[in-house]
N, C-alpha and C positions, 0 to 999 in steps of 0.2 A: 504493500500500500504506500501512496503519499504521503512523506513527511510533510511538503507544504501545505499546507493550509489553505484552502478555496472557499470563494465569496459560497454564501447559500444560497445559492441561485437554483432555478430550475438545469440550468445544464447540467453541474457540476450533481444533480441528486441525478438523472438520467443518463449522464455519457456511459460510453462503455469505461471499466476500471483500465488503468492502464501504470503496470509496473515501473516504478521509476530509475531511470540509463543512473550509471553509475558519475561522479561528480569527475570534473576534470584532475588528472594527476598526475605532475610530473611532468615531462616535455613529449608531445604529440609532432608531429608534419603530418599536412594534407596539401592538397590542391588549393580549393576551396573552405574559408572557414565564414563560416553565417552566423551573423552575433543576435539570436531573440529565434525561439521556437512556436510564433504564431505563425500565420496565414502567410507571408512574405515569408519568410525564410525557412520555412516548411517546402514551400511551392519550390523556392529557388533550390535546396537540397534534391527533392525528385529531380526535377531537369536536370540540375548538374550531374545527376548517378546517371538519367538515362541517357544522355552526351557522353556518358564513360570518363567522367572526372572522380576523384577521391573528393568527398566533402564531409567535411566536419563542423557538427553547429553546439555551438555555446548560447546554454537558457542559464539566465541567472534563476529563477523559478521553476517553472513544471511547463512541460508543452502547454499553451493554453493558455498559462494562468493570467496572463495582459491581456489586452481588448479582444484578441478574436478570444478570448471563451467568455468573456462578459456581455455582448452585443447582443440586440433584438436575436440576429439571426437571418434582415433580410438580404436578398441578392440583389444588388440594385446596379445596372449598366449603363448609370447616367454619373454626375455630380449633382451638389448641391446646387454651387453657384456656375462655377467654369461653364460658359457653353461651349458646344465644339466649335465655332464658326473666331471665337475669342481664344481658344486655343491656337492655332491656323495664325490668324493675325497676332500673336504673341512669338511664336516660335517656328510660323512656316513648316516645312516640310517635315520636320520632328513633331511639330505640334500635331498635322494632321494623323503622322504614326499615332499620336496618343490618343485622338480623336478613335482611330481606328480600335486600339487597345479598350479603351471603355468603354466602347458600344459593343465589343466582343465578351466582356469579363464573365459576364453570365453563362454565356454558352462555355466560357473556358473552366470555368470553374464547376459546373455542372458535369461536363465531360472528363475533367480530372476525377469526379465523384464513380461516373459510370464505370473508366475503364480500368478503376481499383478495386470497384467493388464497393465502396467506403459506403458504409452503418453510419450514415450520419444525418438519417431522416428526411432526404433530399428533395425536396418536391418543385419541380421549375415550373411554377404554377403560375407564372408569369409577376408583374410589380404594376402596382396603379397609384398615381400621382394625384386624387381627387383636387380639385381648386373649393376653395373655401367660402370664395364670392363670384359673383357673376364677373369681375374684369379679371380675377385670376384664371376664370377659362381664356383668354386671351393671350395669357400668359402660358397658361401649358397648348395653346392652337402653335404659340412662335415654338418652343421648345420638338412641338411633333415635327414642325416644318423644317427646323435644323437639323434635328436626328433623320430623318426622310432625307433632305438634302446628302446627308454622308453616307445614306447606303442604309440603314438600319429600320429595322418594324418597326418604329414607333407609332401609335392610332391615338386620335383624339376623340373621345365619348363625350356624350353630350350628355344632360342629365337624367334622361331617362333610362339612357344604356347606362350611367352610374350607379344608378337607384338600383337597374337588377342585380349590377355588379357584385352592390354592396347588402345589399336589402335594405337600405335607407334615404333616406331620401332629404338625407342631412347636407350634402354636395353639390354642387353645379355641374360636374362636366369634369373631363379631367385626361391625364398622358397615362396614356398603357404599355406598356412593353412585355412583350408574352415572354422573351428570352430572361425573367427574374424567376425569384422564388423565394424561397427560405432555405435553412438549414439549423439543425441543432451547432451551436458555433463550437462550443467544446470540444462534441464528437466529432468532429471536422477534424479537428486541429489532430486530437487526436491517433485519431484513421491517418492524418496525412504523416504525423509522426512514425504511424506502425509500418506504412507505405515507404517511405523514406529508408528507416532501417532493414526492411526487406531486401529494397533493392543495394542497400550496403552502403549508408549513409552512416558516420558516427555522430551520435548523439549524447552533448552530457550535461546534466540539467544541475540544478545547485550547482551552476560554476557562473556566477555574474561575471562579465569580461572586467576588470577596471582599469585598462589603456592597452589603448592599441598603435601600434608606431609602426611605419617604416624603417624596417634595415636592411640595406643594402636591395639584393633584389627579391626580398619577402617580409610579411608583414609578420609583425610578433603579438600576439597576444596576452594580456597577462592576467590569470583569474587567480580567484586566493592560494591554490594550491598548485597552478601548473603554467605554462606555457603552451601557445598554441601558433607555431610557426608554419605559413600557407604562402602559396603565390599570390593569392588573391583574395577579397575581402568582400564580403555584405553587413552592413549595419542595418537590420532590420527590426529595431526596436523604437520606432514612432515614437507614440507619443510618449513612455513608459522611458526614453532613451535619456530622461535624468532622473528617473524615479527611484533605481535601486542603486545606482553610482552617478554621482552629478557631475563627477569631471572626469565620465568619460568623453564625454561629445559636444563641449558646454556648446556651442556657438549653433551648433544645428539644435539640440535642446531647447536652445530660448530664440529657436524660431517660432517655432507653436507654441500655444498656451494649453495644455491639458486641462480640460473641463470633464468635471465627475457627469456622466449618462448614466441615469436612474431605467432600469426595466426591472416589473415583474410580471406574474403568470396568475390568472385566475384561476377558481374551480373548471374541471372540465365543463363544457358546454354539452347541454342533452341534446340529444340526435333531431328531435323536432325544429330546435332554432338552429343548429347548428348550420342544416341543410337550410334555413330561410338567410340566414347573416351570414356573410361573404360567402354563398353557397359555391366558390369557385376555388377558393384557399385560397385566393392571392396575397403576397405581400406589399399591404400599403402604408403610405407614409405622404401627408397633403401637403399643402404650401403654404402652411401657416411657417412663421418662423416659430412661435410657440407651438413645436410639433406634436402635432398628434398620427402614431402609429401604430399597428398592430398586426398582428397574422395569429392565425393556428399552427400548435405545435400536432408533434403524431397523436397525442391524447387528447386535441379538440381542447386543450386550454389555450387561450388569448391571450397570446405574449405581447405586451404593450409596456408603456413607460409613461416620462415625463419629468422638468424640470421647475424648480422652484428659486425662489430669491433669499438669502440669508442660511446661515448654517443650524437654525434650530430644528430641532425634529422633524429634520428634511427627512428621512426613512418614512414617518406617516403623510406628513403633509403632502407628500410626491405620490403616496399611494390614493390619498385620498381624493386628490387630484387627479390622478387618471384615471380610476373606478368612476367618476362622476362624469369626465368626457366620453367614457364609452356610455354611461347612462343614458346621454345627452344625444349622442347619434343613434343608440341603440336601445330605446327606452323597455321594447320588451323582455330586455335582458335584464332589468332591475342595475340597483347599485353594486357590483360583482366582489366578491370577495377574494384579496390578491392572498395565494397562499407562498409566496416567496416574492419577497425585493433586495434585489442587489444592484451594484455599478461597476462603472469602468471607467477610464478615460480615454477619452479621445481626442487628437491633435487638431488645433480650430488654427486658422491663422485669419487675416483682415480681410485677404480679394478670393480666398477659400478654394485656392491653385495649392492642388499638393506639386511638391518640390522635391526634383533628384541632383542628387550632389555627388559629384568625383570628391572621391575621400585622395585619391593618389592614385601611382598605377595600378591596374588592375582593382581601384579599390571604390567599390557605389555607395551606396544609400538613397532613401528617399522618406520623406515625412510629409506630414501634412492632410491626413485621411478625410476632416470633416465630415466624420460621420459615414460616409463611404468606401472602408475599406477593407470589408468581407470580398465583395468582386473583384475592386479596385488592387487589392495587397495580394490575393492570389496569383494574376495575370503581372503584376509589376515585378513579382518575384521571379515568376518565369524568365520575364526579361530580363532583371538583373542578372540569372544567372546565363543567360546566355551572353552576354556584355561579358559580363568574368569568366566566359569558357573561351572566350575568340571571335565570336560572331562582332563585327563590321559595325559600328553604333550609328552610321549612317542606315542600316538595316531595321533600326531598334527606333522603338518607341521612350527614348529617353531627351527629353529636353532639358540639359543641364543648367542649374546657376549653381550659382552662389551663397551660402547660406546669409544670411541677413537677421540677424539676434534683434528681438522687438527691444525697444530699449527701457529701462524699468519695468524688466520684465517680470520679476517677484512681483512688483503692484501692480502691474496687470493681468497678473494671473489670479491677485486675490479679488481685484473689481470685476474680472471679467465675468462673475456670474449676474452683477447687476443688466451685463449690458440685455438678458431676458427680458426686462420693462422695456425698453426699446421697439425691441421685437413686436412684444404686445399690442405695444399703440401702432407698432407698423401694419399688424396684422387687421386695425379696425380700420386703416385708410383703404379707399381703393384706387388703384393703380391708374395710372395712364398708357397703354403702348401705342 
């Protein structure tokens, strides 16, 4: 069993158990060494074994135990803010590769699931974007027409086809994309862990990195107990990349501001409303910035969330807060009683462009999720490891900068949960396009 210790969240009571790799010790060589055992450096581990490289990855925790095993769970093959046409015009011919990259992440990531086998409740049941007012259908009409423009299924519903969608009739209209879904995020993680070591990946968990340097022509890694010397590198620990060692990576670190994401899981839903409320399983998530989302998990409970202002009895007040928004769209489901709340964090930055950065030769990262990076860290991973196996980054979906540290960034990490008011009154205006 796990010595760490996991949020009580609905994953962590349902994933499958999974024995814990032994801690790093002593001096190791790889190829490849991948720093963080979630969704990104999971993914880049596969590809690098199935490209016939040696990889080696360093979790300072348990596979999982950072954002991908905290998260809703949805699959979502869009962003938040970034559209693709602002991608393109930011970064050109790299940009449209990532353009290409996000609109794919769903089907990549779902197809990683199929051709493993991976137990990890997978359902591509597609992602619906509802608009919360009549100008935000407007809003998701340009969004269909960009994603359309670049090749991709996205459909824009009108409120009637929302109403059936949803069984409510709480919405206007809204973006659909068939290629999402959900997943259990633990079991994911994982499956992609047990996956990875099959195909002959080393893995070692209680080894947090605490500096990573170049010398000469390889990179050294240094955890409490050992050394980890590799050709090449992935930093794939987002938001979490100063949460367990602050000076490993400060400057990429205090680009994001890690904001705690509240979910939890209701009683199961009985089969009579079950089949009436989202009788399709989609994973949604609307355009409020005060968001409200939710899906079914395999047991028909309602994985949903929600965020609050101030640090008191956020654990109730987040619950009692999102039991009342599903009331609210969904009144015959009564006030629902959440039987697990837990969090995570997730990397938010200002214009909500996640960011890949050359660490050195052969050495990537990337940050920046906003909330999108179940699909998004999957496919990124891929790519990164393909970058650190030899593939041509004219070929790659990587638009590189430069990391850029918010400045005062401890005080605005701790105002950053006020900027939710904001949001709110944003949410009662209605838009212009």
């Amino acid at each position: 069993m796990m010595t760490v210790e996991f949020p009580n969240s609905l994953w962590a009571a349902t994933a499958p158990e999974r024995l814990p790799s032994a801690p790093l010790s002593g001096v190791e060589e790889t190829d490849l060494a991948v720093i963080g055992a979630g969704f990104t450096g999971l993914s880049a581990a596969i590809e690098a074994r199935k490209r016939g490289h040696a990889v080696t990855v360093l979790e300072g925790k348990a596979a999982g135990w950072g954002a991908s095993g905290r998260n809703n769970g949805q699959v979502i093959p869009i962003l938040t803010a970034a559209e693709p046409d602002a991608w393109v015009a930011r970064y050109g011919d790299a940009g449209k590769r990532m353009v290409k990259l996000i609109g794919n992440s769903g089907d990549v990531l779902f197809d990683l699931v199929r051709e493993f086998d991976m137990q990890a409740e997978a359902e591509q049941s597609g992602w619906f974007q509802p608009a919360h007012s009549p100008g935000r259908v407007k809003l998701s009409q340009k969004r269909v027409e960009a994603w359309q423009r670049h090749g991709f299924p996205a459909e824009l519903k009108n409120a009637r086809e929302a109403a059936d969608l949803l069984g409510s009739d709480f919405w206007h209209g809204g973006m659909y994309n068939p290629t999402g879904g959900h997943i259990n995020p633990l079991a994911l993680a994982r499956e992609m862990a047990r996956v990875a070591e099959d195909l002959g990946a080393v893995i070692h968990e209680e080894s947090p990195a605490i500096s990573y340097e170049r010398i000469g022509n390889e990179w050294v890694i240094t955890t409490p107990e050992g050394k980890l010397k590799a050709r090449a590198l992935i930093l794939a620990s987002n938001a979490y990349t100063g949460e367990l060692v602050a000076q490993l990576a400060p400057r990429i670190a205090r680009s994001v501001v890690p904001v705690l994401s509240w979910q939890m899981a209701t009683q199961p839903v009985g089969d009579n409303l079950r089949r009436k409320l989202l009788p399709g399983r989609q994973a949604v998530s609307d355009t409020r910035g005060d968001l409200r989302f939710f899906r079914y998990d395999a047991r028909n409970r309602l994985i949903t969330g929600g965020a609050v202002i101030g640090s008191f009895d956020v654990a109730n007040r987040v619950r009692r807060k999102a039991a009342r928004n599903l009331e609210e769209a969904f009144p015959e489901l009564g006030l629902p009683e959440m039987t697990h709340v837990w969090s995570g964090y997730i990397g938010m930055n200002w214009d909500r462009f996640p960011r890949v950065h050359k660490l050195g030769p052969d050495g990537w990262a990337w940050i920046g999720c906003n909330g999108r990076g179940v699909a998004l860290g999957t496919s990124l991973g891929r790519e990164l490891a393909r970058a650190a196996t030899g593939q041509p980054e004219d070929e790659l979906a990587l638009p590189v900068t430069e990391p850029q540290a918010f400045p005062l960034h401890g005080i605005v990490r701790r105002v950053a949960p006020t900027y939710l008011a904001w949001l709110k009154r944003q949410d009662h205006k209605e838009i212009n396009l």
